[in-house]
N, C-alpha and C positions, 0 to 999 in steps of 0.2 A: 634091397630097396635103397638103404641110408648109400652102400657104393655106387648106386643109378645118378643118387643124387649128387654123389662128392663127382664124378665125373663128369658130369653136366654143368659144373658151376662155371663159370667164364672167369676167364685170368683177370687179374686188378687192371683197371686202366696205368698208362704207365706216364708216368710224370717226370720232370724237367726239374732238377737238384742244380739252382746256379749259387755257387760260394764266391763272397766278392773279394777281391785279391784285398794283401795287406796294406794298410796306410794309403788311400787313394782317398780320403776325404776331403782332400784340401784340390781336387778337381773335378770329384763326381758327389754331389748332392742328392745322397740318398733319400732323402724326405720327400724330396722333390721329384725325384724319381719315378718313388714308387706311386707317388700321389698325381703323376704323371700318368703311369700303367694301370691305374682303376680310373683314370677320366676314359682311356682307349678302351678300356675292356667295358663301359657302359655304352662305347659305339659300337664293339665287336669288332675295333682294328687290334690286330698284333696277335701273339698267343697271350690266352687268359691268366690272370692273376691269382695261384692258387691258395697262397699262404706265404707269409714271409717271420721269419728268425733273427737273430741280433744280426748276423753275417751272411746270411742271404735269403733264397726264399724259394719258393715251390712256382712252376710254371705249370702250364700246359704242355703238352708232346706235341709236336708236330709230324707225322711222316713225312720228312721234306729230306731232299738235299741243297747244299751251299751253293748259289752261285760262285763261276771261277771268274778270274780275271779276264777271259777270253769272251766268257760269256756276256758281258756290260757291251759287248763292239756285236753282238749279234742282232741285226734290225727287227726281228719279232719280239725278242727280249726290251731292249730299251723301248721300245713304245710301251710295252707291259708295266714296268718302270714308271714311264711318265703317268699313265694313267692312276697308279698307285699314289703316285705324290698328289697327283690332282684329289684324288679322294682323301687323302691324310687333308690338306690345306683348307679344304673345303669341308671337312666332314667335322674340325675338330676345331671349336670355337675358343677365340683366346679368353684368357681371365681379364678382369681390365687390369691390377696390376703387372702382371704381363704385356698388355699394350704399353701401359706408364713406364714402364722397365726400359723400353727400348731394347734394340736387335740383343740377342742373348750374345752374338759372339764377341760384341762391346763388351759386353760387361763381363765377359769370362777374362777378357785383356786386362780391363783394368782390375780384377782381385786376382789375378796371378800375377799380374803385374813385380809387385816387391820383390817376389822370389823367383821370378826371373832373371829380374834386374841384377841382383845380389849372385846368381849362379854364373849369368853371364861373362858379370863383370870380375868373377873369380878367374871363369876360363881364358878371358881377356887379356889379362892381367900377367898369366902364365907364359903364354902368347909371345907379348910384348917382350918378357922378360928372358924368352927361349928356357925357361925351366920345364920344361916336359916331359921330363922322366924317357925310359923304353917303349915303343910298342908290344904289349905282350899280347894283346887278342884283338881281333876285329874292333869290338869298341875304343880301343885304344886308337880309333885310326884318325879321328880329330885331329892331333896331335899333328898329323904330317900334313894338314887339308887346309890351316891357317883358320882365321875367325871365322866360328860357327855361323853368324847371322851375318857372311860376305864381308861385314866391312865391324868395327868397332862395334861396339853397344850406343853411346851417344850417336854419331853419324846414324844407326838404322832406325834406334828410337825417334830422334828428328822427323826423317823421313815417313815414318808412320803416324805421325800425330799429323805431319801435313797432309797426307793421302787421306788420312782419319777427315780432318777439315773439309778437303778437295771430293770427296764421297758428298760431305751433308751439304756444300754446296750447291755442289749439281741436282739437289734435289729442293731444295731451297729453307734447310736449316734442318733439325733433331726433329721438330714437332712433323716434320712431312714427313720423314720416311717411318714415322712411327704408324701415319695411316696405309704405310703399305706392307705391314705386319702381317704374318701369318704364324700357323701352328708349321713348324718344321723339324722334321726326323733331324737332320744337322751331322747325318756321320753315316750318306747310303753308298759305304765301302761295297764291295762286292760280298764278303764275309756278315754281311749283315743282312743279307736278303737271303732268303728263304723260297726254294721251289715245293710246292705242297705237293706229294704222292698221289690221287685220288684211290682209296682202296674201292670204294663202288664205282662199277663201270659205269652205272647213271647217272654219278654226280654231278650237279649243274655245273662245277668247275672244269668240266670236260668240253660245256658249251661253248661256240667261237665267242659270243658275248659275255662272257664270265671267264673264260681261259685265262685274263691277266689277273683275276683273284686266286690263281695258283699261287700268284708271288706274294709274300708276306716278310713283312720288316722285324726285325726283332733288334734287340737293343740299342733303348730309347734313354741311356743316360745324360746326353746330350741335346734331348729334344728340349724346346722352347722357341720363342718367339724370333722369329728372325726375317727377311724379305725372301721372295720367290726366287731372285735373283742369285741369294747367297748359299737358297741349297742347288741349285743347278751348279754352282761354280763349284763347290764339293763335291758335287758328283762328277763332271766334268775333269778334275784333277784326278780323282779316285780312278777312271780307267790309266794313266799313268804309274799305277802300282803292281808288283803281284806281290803279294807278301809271305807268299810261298816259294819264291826262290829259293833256292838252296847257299849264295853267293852274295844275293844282292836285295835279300826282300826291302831294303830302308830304302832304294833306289829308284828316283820318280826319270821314266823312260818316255822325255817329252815328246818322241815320236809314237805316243798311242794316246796322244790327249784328240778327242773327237774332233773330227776336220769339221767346217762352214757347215758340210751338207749334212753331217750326223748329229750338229748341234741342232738344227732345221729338225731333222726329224724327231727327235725327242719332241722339244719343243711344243711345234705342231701339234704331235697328240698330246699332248699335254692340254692345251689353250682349247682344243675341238672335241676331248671329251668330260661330258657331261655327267657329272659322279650322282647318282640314283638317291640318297640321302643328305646331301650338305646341311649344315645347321643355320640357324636361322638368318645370319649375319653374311653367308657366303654368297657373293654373284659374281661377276667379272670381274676376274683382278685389276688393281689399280698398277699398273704395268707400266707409266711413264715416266721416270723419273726426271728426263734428259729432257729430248727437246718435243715430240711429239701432243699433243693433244689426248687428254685422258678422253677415255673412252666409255660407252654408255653401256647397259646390261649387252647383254650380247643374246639373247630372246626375247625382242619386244615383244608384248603381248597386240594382237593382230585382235584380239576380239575383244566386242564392248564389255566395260565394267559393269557388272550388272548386280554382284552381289550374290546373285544367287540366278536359280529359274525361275522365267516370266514369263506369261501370257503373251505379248510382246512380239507383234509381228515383225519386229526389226531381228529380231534371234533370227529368223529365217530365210533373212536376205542374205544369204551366204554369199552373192557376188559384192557387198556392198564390204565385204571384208577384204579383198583383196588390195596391198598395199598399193599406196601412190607407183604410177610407173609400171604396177605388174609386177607380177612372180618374177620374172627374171632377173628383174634391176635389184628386187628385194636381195635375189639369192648371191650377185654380185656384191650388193652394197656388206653383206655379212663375212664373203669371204675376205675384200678387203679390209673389213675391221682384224678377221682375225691375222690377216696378214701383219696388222701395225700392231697386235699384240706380239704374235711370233718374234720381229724385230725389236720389242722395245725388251723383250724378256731376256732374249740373247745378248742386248747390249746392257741390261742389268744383271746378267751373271758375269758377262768381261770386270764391270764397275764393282764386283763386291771380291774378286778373285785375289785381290792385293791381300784383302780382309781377313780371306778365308785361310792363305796362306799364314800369316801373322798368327795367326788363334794357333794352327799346328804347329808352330815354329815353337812357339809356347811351351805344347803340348810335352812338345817333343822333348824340349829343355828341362821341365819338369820331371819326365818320367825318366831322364837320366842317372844311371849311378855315376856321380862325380865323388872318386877319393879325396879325402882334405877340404872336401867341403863344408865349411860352417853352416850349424842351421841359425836361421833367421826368426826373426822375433816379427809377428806382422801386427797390428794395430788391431785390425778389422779382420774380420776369419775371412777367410778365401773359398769358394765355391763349395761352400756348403764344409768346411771345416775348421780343423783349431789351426793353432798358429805350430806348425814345425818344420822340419829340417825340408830344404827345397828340393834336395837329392832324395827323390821319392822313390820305393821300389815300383816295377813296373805293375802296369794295369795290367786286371784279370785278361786271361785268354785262356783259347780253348788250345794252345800248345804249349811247348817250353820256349818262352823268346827269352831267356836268358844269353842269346848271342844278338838280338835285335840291337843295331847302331842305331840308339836314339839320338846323337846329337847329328850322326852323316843322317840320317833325316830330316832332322830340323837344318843341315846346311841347306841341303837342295831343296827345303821349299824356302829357304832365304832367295835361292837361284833368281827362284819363279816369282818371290817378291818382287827381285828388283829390277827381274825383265819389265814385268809388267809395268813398274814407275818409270822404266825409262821409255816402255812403248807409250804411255801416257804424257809424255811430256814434262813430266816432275824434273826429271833430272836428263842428262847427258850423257849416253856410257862413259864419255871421256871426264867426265868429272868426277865419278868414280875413285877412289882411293886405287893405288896402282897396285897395291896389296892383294885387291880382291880376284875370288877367280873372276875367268870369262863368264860372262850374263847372255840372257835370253832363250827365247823359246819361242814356242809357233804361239800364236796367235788363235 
């Protein structure tokens, strides 16, 4: 009997052991984080919050596989995509200091800011002086590529505090685009999205209408407040990666960044699907920043306010509901709205792409090993840490990137910075420092 029983017993569930890499607190704010991962797991986005330790924590399992780089350019997939951000945006209400904060990836620039500045302008420095030492490994390969961020530190700094300005411009100062805030994932690499298994053949995520809740986001240490605009442009740039090359994973391949028609369709479903729980605060995005005319809920309500149920022979005039004009003009007048969302969202993912660029550049610079590097003293703790050395070892991963070129990263999204300033009219390729490489990219 007692062996009927040991045989019978079912295997432990099995759980997700994630350990956080070493010294990354001066870019990933774990408090916040995690305090971040039980706001999602009381809506049921992400995998669950199992438990957490000084150095990391316990998750959920997922039976899933990783999306690949190939996979973000497959048109069933990115609508699946879109519909999942529309549910993140909508489903997950900001804090008001969060609103007050403004876009997070502001403020990630300015507390990395110092030790940027300080890393940069060591490498700069070197540069200038041709002291460079040998190339001995792939990361070494700066060295023969000239300034990391395309042109000086000063000359790029410039330039982004004007593009910085030229942004809250166009929108008509810091207080406006803080109304067009949302909750955003901030980092939906390919490697970050999750295909879910169904083990039951009857799972509702087998349904055509639930099929895009197969996909599922997981690591959200980036998540925070930022515009609709600014996570389309990260996503947008992210199919320009595979980071599984064997050659060239640090390598942004501007001929897979999504053409006119593939940014349309994301898009699209994005703005036309309806996410089944938003919280209380979520309706039509505030989508214009530029020149168009904001735009009203995007489901008028067609029936009288009533409160509740009435006796009320007007409930039963069901043709007296019918909008001005008729069903058809109604159905007209909707698709043109959402058409001038479609476009105003695409020309505020173009408008935040300088932005989003800038923040990886950072990024990148940061998680560089640079020998000879001094650590810096900072005033004010940085992204959730203490004050140390700027030559951080790199962020966790699920491989060994101890050959990942962090700063040939961060050059070529300098590339795509300064394509973009000069397709916006900031600057003139030919004014350019003659130093720099060639610029540009598709559009």
């Amino acid at each position: 009997m007692a062996g009927k029983v040991e045989s019978g017993k079912r295997n432990p569930a099995k759980l997700l052991l994630r350990v956080y890499g070493p010294q990354v607190e001066h870019i990933i704010d774990r408090e916040n984080e995690l305090s971040v991962l039980r706001r999602l797991a009381r809506k049921k986005i992400g995998p669950r919050l199992l438990g957490t330790f000084a150095n990391g924590r316990f998750e959920q399992y997922l039976n899933a596989i990783t999306l690949t780089s190939e996979d973000l350019k497959d048109p069933d997939t990115s609508k699946q995509i879109a519909k999942r951000m529309r549910e993140l945006h909508d489903g997950m209400e900001l804090l008001e200091d969060e609103k007050g904060g403004g876009p997070a990836v502001l403020k990630n620039w300015d507390s990395w800011l110092a030790r940027v500045s300080h890393a940069i302008s060591f490498l700069d420095a070197k540069i200038l002086a041709g002291n460079l030492g040998p190339v001995k490994t792939p990361v070494d390969a700066w060295k023969e590529r000239g300034f990391v961020c395309g042109t000086d530190w000063p000359t790029f700094k410039a330039m982004f505090d004007r593009y910085r300005q030229h942004l809250f411009d166009r929108y008509g100062g810091p207080k406006a685009v803080r109304e067009h805030l949302v909750f955003c994932h901030n980092d939906t690499q390919y490697g970050n999205i999750l295909r879910v298994r169904p083990d039951d053949k009857k799972s509702p995520l087998l349904l055509p209408n639930y099929e895009h809740k197969q996909l599922v986001v997981i690591d959200f240490e980036y998540a925070a407040a930022n515009v609709r605009g600014y996570e389309f442009a990260n996503h947008f740039t992210e199919w320009c990666y595979d980071y599984h090359d064997e050659a060239l994973s640090f390598a942004c391949n501007v001929d897979r960044y999504p053409t006119p028609e593939e940014q349309y369709r994301l898009i699209q479903s994005y703005v036309n699907h309806r996410p089944e729980y938003p919280h209380p605060g979520a309706s039509t995005p505030v989508l214009t920043p530029v020149t168009t005319p904001t735009m009203g809920p995007s489901t008028p309500s067609l029936a009288p306010a009533t409160g509740g149920s009435t006796s009320s022979i007007a409930e039963f005039m069901l043709d007296a509901r019918v909008p001005p004009g008729g069903w058809k003009e109604e159905e007209k007048r909707r698709e043109a709205q959402a058409e001038e969302q479609i476009k105003s969202l695409i020309e505020e993912a173009r408008l935040w792409r300088p932005i989003c660029s800038a923040m990886w550049i950072a990024w990148g610079i940061m998680q560089a090993k640079i020998p000879g590097l001094d650590p810096v003293e900072t005033p004010a703790k940085s992204h959730g840490g203490d004050s140390s050395a700027v030559a951080a070892p790199e962020e966790e991963d699920d491989g060994d990137d101890q050959g990942f070129d962090y700063l040939g990263y961060a050059q070529q999204r300098a590339m795509f910075f300064w394509g973009d300033c000069v397709n916006s009219g900031l600057i003139k390729l030919e004014d350019l420092p003659e130093a720099s490489p060639p610029m540009g990219h598709k559009g």
